[in-house]
C-alpha positions in Angstrom: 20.3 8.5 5.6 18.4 8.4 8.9 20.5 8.7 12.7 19.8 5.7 14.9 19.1 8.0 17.1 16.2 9.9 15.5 13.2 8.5 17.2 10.8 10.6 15.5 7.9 9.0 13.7 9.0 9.6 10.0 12.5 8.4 10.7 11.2 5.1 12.7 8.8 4.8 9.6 11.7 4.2 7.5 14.0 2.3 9.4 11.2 -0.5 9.1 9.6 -0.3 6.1 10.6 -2.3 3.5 12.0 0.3 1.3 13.1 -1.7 -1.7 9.4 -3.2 -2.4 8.6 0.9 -2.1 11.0 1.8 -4.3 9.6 -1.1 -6.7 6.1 0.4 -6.3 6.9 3.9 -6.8 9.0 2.6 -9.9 6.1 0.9 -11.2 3.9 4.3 -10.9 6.5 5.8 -13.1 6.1 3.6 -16.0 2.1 4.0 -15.9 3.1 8.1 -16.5 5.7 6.9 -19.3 2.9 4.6 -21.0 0.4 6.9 -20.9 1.9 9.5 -22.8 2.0 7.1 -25.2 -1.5 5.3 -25.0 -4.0 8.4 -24.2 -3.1 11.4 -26.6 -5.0 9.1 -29.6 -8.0 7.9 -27.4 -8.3 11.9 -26.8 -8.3 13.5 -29.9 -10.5 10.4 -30.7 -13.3 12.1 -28.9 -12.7 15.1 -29.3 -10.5 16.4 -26.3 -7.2 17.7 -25.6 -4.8 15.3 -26.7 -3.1 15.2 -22.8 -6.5 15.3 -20.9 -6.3 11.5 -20.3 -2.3 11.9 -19.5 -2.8 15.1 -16.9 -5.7 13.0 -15.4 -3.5 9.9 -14.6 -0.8 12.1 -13.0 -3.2 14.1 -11.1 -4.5 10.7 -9.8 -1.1 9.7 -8.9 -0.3 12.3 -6.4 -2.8 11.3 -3.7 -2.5 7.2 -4.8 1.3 8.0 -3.2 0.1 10.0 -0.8 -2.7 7.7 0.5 0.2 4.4 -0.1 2.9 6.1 1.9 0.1 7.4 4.7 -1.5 3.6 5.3 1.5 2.4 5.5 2.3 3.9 9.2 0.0 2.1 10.2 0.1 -0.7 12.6 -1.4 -4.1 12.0 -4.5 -3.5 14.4 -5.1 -0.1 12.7 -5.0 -1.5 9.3 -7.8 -3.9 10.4 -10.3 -1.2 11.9 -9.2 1.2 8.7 -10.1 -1.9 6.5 -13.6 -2.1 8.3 -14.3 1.4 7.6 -13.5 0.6 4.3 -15.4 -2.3 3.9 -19.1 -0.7 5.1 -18.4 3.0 3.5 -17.9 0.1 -0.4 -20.9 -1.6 0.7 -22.9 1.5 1.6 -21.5 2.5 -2.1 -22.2 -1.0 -3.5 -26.3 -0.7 -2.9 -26.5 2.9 -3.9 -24.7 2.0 -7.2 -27.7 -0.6 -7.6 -30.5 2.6 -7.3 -29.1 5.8 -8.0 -26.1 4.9 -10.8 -26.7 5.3 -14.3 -26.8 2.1 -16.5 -24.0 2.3 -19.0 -23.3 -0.7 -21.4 -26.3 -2.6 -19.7 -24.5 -2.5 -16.1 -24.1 0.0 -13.1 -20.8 0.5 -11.6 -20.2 4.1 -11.2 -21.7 6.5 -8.9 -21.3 10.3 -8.7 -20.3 11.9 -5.1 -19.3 15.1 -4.9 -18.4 15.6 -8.2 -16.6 12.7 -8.6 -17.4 9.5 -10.4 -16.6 6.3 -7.9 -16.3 2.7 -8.7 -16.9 1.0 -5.5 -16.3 -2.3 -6.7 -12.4 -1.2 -6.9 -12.5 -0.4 -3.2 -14.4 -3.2 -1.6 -11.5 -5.5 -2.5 -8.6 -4.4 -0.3 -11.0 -4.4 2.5 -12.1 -7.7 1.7 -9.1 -9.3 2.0 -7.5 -8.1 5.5 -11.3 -8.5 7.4 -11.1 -12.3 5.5 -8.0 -13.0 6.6 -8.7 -11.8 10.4 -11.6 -13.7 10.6 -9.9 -16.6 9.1 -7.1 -15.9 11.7 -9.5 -15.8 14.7 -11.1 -19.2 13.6 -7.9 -21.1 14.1 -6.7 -19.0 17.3 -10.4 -19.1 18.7 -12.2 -21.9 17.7 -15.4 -20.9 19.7 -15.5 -18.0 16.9 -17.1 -19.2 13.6 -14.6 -16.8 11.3 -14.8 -19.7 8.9 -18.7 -18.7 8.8 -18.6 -15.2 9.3 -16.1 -15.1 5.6 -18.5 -17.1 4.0 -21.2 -14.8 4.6 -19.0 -11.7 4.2 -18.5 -13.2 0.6 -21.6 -14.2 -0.5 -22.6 -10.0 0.5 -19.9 -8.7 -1.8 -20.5 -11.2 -4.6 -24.0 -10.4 -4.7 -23.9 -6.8 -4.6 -21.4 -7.2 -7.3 -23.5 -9.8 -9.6 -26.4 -7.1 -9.3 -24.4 -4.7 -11.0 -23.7 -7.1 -13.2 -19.6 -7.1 -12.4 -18.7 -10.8 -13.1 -15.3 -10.0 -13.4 -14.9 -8.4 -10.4 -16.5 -12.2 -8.6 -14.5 -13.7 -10.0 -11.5 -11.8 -8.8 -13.2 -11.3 -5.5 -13.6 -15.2 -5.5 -10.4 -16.5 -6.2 -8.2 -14.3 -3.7 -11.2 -15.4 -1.0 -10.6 -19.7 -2.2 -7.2 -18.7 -2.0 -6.5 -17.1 1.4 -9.2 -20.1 2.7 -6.9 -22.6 1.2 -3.6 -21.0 2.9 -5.9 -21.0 6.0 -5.9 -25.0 6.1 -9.3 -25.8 4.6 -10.0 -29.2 4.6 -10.1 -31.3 1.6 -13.8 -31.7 2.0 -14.5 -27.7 1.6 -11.7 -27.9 -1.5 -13.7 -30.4 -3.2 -17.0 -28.6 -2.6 -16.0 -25.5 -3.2 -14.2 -26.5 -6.4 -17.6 -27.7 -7.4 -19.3 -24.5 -6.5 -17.2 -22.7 -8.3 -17.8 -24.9 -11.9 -21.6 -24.3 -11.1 -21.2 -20.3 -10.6 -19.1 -20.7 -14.3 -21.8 -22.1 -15.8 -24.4 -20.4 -14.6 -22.8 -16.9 -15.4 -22.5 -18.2 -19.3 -26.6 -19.4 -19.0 -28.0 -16.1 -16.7 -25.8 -13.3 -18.0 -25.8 -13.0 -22.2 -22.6 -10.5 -21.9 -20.6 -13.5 -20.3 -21.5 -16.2 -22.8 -21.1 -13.1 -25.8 -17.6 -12.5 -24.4 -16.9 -16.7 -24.0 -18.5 -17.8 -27.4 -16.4 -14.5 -29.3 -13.2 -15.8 -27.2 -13.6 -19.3 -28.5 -15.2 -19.0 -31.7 -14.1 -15.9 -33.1 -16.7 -14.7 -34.4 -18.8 -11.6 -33.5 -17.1 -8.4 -32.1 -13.7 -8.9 -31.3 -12.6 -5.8 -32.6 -11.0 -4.9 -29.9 -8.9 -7.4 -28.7 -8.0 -8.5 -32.2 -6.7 -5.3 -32.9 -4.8 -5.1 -29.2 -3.2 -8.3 -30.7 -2.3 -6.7 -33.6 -0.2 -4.0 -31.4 1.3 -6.3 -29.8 3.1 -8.0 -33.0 3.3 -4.5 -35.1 5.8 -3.7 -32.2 8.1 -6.9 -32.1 11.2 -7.2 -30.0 12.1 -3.5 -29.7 8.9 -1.2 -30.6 8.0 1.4 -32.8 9.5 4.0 -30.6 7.7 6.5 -28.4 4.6 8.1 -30.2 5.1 6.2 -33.3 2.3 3.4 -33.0 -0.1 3.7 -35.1 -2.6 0.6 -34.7 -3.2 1.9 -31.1 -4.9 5.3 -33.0 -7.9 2.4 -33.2 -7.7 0.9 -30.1 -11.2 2.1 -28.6 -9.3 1.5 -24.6 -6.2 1.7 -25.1 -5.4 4.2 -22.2 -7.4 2.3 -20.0 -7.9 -1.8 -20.4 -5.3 -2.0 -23.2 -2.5 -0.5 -22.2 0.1 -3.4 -22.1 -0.7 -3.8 -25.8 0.3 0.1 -26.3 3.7 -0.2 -24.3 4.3 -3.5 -26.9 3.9 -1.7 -29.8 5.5 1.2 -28.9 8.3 -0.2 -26.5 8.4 -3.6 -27.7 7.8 -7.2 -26.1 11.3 -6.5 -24.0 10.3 -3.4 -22.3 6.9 -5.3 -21.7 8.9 -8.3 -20.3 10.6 -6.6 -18.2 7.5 -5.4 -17.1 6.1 -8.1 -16.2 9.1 -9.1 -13.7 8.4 -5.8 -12.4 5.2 -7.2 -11.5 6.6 -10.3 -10.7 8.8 -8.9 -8.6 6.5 -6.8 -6.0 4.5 -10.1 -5.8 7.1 -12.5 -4.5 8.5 -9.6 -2.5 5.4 -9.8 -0.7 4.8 -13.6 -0.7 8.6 -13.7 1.0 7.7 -11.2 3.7 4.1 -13.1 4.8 6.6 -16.4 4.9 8.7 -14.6 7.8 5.3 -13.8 9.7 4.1 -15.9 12.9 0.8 -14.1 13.5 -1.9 -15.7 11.0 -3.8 -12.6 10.5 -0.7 -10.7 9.0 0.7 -13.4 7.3 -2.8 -14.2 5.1 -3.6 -10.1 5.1 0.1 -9.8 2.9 -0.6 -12.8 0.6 -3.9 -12.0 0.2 -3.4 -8.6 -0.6 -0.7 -9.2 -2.8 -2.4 -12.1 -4.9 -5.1 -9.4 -5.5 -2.4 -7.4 -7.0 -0.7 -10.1 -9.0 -3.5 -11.9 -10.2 -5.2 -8.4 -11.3 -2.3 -8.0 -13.2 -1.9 -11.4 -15.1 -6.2 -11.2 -15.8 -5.7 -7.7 -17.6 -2.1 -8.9 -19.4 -4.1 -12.0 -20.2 -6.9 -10.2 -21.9 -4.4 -8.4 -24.2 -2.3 -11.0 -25.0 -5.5 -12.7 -25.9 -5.6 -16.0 -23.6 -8.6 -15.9 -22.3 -12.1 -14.0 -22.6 -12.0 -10.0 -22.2 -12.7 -8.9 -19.4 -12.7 -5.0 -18.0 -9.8 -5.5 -15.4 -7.6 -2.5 -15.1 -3.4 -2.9 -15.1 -2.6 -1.6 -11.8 -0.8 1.8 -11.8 -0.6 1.4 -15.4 -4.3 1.7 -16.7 -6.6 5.2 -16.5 -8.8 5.3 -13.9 -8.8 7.4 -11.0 -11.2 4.6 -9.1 -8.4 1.7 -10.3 -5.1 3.6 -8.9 -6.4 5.1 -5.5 -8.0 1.8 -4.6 -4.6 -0.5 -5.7 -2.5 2.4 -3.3 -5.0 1.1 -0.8 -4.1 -2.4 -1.2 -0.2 -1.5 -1.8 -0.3 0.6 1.8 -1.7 -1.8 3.3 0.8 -4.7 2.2 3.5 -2.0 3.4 2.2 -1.6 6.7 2.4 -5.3 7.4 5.5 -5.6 6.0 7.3 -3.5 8.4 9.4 -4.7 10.7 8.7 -5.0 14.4 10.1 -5.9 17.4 9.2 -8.9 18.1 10.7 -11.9 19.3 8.4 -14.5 16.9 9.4 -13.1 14.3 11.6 -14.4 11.4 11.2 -18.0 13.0 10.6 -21.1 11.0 6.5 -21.1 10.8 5.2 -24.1 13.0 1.5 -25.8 12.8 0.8 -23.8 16.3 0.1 -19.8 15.5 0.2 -17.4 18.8 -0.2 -13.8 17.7 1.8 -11.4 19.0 1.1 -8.5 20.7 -0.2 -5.8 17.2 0.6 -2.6 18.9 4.1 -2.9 19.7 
């Protein structure tokens, strides 16, 4: 326990932050170690390595993820803006040297060496995304002279190209529904609903017409026919491991499982831990979400109430894309499970979006908040 009278920093730090959606968060890390001792060993001595290279990877990941989670979250709601900007030009800066200098791997270009280390800057373009959307969406109905509205729009249509060019549909289309989204909570007319509605039928159809992957990936999902070796066989986990699961390191349909350490990992923890370990999985996930959705209710300042919802329907609908895939509803798609998937990329940028959602969380003295939200938004002052 912390004195009421410590006023260092650390001790202030967790007097306000919301320590049970941390606890949640750091929870949900500790499943990701738990699964991947049981979906990367067979990928691994699939190709040849040592059968815990994938496993000592993911907890290597995971120590700066918390780190970089607990550090953002300090931060104030100002400072999470003009971190988020930083972020946003150093992924775009990344996004156009992924187009020349990245090598083209499965007939797209998404990873980039620096220093060593391969970079996906798709993953971190998102988080930034979100909070400078939801300021300038802010601003636009606190300062009308200030076309935010605009300004998003164009912000978007950067990001979406740079991520078409790659090609990265999936990552659009994530990109694009949190962006409708927060425009929606932002009280877009029904005339831009109806339009961009439209628009966003039009972009479907043209990915299936321009981009041969995305219609392969569609026609396989509704046909099946062609490749689905993968996702059949995911499915096939998933019921091999009924109610309860094979137990730890017994699976043995996840031994062919070309990803399972990585896009199929829900399909791992079913076989081996069984549909209720993966239920209550899911209400972890669940759980984190509406934790954040609750907290942006009790916020008066527009900017931090659509950066938490934002941020957090980045999280959730991740999640329920990637759980999707495996379950088999809809088209694959290569969308990590946050904190639970391998990918060094995936888990520093979701820490990213996670210490950002506790920043805003905190509490802070302020005499708007916790107040029924009215059609009238005054910010408050961000540093105190």
């Amino acid at each position: 326990m912390v004195s009421r009278v410590d006023k260092s920093i650390i001790a202030e730090w967790w007097r306000t932050v919301d320590r049970l959606l941390l606890g949640m968060l750091i929870l949900l890390m500790l499943c990701g170690i738990l699964i991947s001792f049981a979906a990367s060993p067979a990928v691994a001595e699939r190709i040849g390595l040592d059968p815990m290279h994938f496993t000592i990877r993911h907890a290597i990941f995971l120590i700066p993820s918390v780190g970089i989670m607990i550090g953002l979250s300090f931060l104030n709601p100002r400072n999470v803006r003009r971190v988020a900007f930083v972020l946003f030009i150093f992924s775009v800066v990344m996004l156009l040297a992924t187009l020349f200098f990245a090598p083209e791997i499965k007939g797209s270009r998404r990873w980039i060496s620096v220093a060593g280390f391969s970079i996906q800057a798709s993953e971190f373009v998102k988080p930034a995304f979100v909070v400078i959307t939801a300021w300038l969406f802010a601003e636009n109905s606190r300062r009308p002279e200030i076309p935010g509205n605009l300004f998003s729009i164009i912000i978007f249509g950067i990001v979406c190209s740079l991520l078409l060019a790659q090609p990265d549909f999936g990552q659009t289309m994530l990109i694009a529904m949190v962006w409708g989204t927060l425009f929606f909570l932002a009280g877009m007319p029904w005339i831009w609903i109806v339009g961009l509605a439209g628009l966003g039928i039009l972009a479907m159809v043209s990915a299936y017409w321009f981009f041969p992957h995305v219609a392969g990936r569609i026609d396989r999902f509704l046909t099946g026919e062609g490749d689905n070796f993968q996702v059949e066989t995911g499915r096939e986990a998933i019921i091999s491991g009924g109610w309860l699961g094979q137990g730890p390191g017994e699976g043995s349909v996840k031994k062919y499982l070309p990803d399972s350490h990585a896009d199929f990992t829900f399909a791992v923890a079913a076989e081996e831990f069984g549909i209720i370990a993966c239920i209550l999985l899911v209400a972890l996930f669940g759980f984190i979400v509406l934790r954040g959705l609750s907290r942006a209710l009790k916020e008066r300042d527009a900017y931090v109430r659509l950066s938490i919802c934002g941020l957090v329907i980045l999280f959730g609908v991740q999640s329920m894309i990637n759980m999707a895939v495996n379950l088999q509803l809809i088209p694959a798609k290569g969308m990590t499970l946050p904190f639970i998937s391998y990918g060094g990329s995936s888990m520093i940028a979701m820490s990213i979006v996670m210490g950002f959602v506790l920043a805003l969380t905190r509490r802070r003295p302020d005499s708007l908040r916790n107040q029924p939200v009215g059609l009238t938004l005054r910010p408050y002052n961000l540093d105190e």
